[in-house]
DSSP file (Angstrom, degrees, kcal/mol; ACC not computed):
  #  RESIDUE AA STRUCTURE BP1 BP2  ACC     N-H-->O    O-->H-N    N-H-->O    O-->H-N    TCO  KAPPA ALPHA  PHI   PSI    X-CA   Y-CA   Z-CA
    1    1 A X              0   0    0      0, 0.0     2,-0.7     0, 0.0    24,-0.0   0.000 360.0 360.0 360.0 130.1    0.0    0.0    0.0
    2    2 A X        -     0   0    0      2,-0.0     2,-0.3    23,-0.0    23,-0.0  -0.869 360.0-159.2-129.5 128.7    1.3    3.1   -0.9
    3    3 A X        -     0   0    0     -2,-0.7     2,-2.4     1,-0.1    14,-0.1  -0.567  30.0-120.4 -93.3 145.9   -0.2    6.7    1.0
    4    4 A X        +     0   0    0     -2,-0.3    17,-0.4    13,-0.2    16,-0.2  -0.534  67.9 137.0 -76.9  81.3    0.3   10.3   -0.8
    5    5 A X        +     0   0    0     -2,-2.4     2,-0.5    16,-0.1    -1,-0.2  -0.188  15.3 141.7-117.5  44.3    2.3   11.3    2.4
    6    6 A X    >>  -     0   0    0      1,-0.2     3,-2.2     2,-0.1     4,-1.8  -0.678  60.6-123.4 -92.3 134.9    5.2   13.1    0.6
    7    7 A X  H 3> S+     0   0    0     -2,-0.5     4,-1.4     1,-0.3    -1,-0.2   0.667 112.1  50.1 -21.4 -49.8    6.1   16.3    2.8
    8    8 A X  H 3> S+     0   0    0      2,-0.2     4,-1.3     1,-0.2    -1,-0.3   0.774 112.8  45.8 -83.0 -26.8    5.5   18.7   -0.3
    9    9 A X  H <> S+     0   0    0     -3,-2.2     4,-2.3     2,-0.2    -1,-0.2   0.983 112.0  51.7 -66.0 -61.9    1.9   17.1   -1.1
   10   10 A X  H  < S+     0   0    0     -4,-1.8     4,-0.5     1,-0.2    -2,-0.2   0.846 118.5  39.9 -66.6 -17.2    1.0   17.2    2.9
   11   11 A X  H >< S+     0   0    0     -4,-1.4     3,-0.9    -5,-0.3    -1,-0.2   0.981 126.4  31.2 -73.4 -63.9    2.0   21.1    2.8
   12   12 A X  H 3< S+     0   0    0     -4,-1.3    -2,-0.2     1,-0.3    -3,-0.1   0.548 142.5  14.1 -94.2 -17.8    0.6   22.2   -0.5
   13   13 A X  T 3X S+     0   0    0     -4,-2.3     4,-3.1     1,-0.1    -1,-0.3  -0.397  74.1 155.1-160.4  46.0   -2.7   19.6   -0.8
   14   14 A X  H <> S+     0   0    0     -3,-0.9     4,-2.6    -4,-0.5     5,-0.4   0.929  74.0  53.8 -58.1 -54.9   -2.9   18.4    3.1
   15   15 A X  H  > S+     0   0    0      1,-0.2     4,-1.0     2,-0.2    -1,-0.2   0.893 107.1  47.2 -64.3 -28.9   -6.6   17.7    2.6
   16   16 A X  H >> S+     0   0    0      2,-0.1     4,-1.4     3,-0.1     3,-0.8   0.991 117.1  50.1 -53.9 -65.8   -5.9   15.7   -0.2
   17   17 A X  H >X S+     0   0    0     -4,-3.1     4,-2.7     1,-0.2     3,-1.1   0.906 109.1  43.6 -49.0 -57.9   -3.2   14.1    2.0
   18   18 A X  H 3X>S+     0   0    0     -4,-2.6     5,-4.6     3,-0.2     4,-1.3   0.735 107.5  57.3 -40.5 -29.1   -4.8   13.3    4.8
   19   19 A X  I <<>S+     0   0    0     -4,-1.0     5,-1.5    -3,-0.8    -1,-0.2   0.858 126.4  26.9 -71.7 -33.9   -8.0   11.9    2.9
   20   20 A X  I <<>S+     0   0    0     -4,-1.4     5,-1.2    -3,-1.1    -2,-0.2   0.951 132.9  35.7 -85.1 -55.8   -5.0    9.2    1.1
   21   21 A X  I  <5S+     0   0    0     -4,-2.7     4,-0.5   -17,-0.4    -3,-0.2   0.830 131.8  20.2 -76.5 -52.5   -2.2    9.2    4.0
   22   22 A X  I  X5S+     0   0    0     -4,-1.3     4,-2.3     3,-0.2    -3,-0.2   0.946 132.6  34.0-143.3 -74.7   -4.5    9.3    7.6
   23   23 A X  I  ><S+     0   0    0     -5,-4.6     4,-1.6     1,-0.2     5,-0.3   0.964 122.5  42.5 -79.5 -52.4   -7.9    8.2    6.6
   24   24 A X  I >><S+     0   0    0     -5,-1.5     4,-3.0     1,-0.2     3,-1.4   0.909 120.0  46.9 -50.4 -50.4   -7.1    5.4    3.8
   25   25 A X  H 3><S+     0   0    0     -5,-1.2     4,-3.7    -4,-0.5     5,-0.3   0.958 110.0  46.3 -49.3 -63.3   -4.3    4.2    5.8
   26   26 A X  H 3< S+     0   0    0     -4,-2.3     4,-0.3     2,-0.2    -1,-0.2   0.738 117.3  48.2 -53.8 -25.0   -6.1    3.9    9.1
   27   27 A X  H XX S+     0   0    0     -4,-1.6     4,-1.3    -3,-1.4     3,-0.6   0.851 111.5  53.5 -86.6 -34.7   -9.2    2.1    7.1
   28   28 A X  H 3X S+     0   0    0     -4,-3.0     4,-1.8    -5,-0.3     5,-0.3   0.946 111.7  40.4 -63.8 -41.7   -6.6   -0.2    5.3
   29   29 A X  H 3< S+     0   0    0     -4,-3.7    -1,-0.3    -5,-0.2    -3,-0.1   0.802 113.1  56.9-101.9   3.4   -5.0   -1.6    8.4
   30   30 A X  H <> S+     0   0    0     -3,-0.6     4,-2.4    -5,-0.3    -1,-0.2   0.631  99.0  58.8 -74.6 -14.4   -8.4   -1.9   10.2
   31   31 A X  H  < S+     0   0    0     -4,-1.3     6,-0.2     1,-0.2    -2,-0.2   0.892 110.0  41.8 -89.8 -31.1   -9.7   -4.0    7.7
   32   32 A X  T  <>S+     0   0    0     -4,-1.8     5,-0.6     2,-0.2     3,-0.4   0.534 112.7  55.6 -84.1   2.6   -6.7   -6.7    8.3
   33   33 A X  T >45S+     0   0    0     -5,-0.3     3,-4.7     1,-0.1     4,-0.3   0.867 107.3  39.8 -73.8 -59.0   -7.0   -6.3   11.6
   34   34 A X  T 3<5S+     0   0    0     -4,-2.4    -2,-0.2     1,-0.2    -1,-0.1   0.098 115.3  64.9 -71.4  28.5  -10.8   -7.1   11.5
   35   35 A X  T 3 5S-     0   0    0     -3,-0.4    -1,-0.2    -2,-0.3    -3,-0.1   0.420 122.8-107.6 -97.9 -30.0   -9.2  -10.2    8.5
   36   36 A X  T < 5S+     0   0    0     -3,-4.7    -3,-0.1     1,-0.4    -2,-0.1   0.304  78.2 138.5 111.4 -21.2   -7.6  -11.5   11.3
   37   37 A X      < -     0   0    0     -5,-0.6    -1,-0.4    -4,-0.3     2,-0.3  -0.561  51.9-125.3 -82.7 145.6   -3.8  -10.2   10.0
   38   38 A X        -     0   0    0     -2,-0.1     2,-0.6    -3,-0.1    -1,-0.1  -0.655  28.0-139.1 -90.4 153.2   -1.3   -8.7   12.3
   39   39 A X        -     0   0    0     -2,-0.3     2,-0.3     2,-0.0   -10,-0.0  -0.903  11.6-161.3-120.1 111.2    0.0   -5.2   11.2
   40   40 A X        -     0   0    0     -2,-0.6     2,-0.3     2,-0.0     0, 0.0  -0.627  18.7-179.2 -40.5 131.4    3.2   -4.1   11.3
   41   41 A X        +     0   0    0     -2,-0.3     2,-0.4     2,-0.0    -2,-0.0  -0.871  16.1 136.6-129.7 110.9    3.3   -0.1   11.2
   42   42 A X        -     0   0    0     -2,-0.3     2,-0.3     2,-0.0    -2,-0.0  -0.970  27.7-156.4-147.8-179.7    6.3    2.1   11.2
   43   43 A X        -     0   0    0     -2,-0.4    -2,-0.0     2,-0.1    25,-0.0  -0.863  25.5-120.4-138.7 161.1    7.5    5.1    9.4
   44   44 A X  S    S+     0   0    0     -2,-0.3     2,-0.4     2,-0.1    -2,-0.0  -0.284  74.8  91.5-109.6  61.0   11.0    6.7    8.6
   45   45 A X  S    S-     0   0    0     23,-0.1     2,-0.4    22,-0.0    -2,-0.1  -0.965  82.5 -86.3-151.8 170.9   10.6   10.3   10.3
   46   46 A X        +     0   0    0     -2,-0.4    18,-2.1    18,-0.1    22,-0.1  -0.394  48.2 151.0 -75.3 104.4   10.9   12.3   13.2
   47   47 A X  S    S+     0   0    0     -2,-0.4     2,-0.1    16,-0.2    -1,-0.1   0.533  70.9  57.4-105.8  -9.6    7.8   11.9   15.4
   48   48 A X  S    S-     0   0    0     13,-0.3    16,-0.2     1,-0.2     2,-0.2  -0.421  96.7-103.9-118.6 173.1   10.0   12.6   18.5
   49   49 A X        -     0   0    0     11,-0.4     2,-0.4    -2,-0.1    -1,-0.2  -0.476  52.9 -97.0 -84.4 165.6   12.3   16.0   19.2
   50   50 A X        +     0   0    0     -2,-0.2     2,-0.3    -4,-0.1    -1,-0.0  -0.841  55.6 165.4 -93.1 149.3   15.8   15.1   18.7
   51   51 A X        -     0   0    0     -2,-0.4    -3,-0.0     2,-0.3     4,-0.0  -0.993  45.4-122.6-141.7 138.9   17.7   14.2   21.9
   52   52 A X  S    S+     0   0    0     -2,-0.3     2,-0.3     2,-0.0    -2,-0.0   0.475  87.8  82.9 -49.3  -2.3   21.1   12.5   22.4
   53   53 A X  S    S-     0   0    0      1,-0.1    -2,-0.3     0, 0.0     2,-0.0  -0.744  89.6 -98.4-127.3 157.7   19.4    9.7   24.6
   54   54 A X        -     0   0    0     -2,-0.3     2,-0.3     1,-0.1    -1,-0.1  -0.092  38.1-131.7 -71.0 172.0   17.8    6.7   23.6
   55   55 A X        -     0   0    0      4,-0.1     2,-0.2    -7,-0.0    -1,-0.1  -0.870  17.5-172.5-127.8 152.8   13.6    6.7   23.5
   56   56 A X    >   -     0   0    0     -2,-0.3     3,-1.0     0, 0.0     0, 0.0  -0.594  54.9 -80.4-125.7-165.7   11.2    4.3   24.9
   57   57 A X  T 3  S+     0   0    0     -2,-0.2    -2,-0.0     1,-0.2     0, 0.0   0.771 124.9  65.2 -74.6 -11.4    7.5    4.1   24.4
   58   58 A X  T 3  S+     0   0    0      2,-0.1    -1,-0.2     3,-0.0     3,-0.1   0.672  76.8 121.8 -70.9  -9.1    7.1    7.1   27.4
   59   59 A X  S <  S-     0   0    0     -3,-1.0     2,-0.3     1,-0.1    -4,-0.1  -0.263  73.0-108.0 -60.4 157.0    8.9    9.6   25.3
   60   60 A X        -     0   0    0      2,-0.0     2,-0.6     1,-0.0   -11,-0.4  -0.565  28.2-141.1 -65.6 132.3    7.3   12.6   24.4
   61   61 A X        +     0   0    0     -2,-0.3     2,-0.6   -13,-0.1   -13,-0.3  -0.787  29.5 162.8-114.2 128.4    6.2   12.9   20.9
   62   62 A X        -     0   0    0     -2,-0.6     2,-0.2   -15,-0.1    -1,-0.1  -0.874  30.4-146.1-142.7  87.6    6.5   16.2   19.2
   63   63 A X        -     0   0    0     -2,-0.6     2,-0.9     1,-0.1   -16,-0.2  -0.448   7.2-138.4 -68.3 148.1    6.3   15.6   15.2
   64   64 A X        -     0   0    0    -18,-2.1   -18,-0.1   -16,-0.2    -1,-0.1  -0.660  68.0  -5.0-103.8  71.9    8.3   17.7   13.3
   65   65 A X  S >> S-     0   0    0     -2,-0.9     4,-1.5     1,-0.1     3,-0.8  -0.018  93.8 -75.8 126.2 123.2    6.4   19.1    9.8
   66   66 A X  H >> S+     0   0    0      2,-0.3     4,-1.5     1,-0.2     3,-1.5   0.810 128.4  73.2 -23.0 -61.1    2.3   17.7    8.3
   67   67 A X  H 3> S+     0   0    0      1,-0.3     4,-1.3     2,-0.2    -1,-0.2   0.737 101.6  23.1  18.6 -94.0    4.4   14.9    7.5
   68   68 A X  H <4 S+     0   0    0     -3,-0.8    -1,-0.3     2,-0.2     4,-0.3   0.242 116.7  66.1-101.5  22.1    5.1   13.3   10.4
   69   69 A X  H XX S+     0   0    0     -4,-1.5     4,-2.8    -3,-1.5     3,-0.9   0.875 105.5  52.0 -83.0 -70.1    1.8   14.9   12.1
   70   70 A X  H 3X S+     0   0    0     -4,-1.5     4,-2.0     1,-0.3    -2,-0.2   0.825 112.9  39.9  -6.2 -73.1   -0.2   12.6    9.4
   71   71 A X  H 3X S+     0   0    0     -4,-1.3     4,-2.2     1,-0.2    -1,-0.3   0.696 109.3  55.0 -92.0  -2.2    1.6    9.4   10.3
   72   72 A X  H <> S+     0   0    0     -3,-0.9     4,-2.1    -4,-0.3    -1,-0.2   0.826 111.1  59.6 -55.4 -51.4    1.6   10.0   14.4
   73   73 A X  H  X S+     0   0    0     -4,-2.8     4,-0.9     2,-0.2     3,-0.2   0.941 107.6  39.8 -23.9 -63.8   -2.4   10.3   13.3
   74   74 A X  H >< S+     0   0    0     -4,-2.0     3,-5.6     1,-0.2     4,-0.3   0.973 108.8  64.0 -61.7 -75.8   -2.3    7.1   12.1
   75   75 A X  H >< S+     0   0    0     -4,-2.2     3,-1.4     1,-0.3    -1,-0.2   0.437 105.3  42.5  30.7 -88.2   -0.2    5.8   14.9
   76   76 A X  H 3< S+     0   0    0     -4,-2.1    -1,-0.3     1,-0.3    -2,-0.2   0.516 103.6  64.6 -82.5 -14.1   -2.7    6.4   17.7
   77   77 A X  T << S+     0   0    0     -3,-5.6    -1,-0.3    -4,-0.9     2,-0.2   0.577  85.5  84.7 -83.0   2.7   -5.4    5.2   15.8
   78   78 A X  S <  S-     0   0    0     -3,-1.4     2,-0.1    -4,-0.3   -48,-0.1  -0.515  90.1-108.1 -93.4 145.8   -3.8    1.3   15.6
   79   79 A X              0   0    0     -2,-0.2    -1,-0.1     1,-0.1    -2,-0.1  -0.426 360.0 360.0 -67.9 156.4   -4.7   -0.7   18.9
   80   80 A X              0   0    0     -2,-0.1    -1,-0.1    -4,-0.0    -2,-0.0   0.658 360.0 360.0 -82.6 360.0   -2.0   -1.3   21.3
């Protein structure tokens, strides 16, 4: 599956993005969840500040840019 989450689409056409990246996503991996499939989810950007120390799941999460706001979205919407 691929979402329109590229930075310069979520600045310039964020409702467009969100509709692909936040809501398609979040209905795609609820529908293998409710299949029965386990979901992997991760992203490659900065959802966290940068710090010299390692992060655990307590860290505080301060996404940096529509981007990574988008896929934090998604994130919270996955069961733990």
């Amino acid at each position: 599956m691929v979402a329109i989450l590229v930075s310069d689409i979520c600045v310039n056409e964020y409702e467009r993005a969100w509709r692909v990246g936040v809501q398609g996503t979040s209905s795609f991996v609820q529908s293998a969840i409710d299949w029965g499939s386990r979901v992997v989810f991760f992203f490659s950007v900065a959802v966290f500040d940068e710090h010299l120390y390692e992060f655990d799941e307590k860290a505080v999460c301060n996404p940096a840019g529509e981007y990574a706001e988008m896929k934090r979205e998604v994130e919270q919407k996955l069961p733990s």
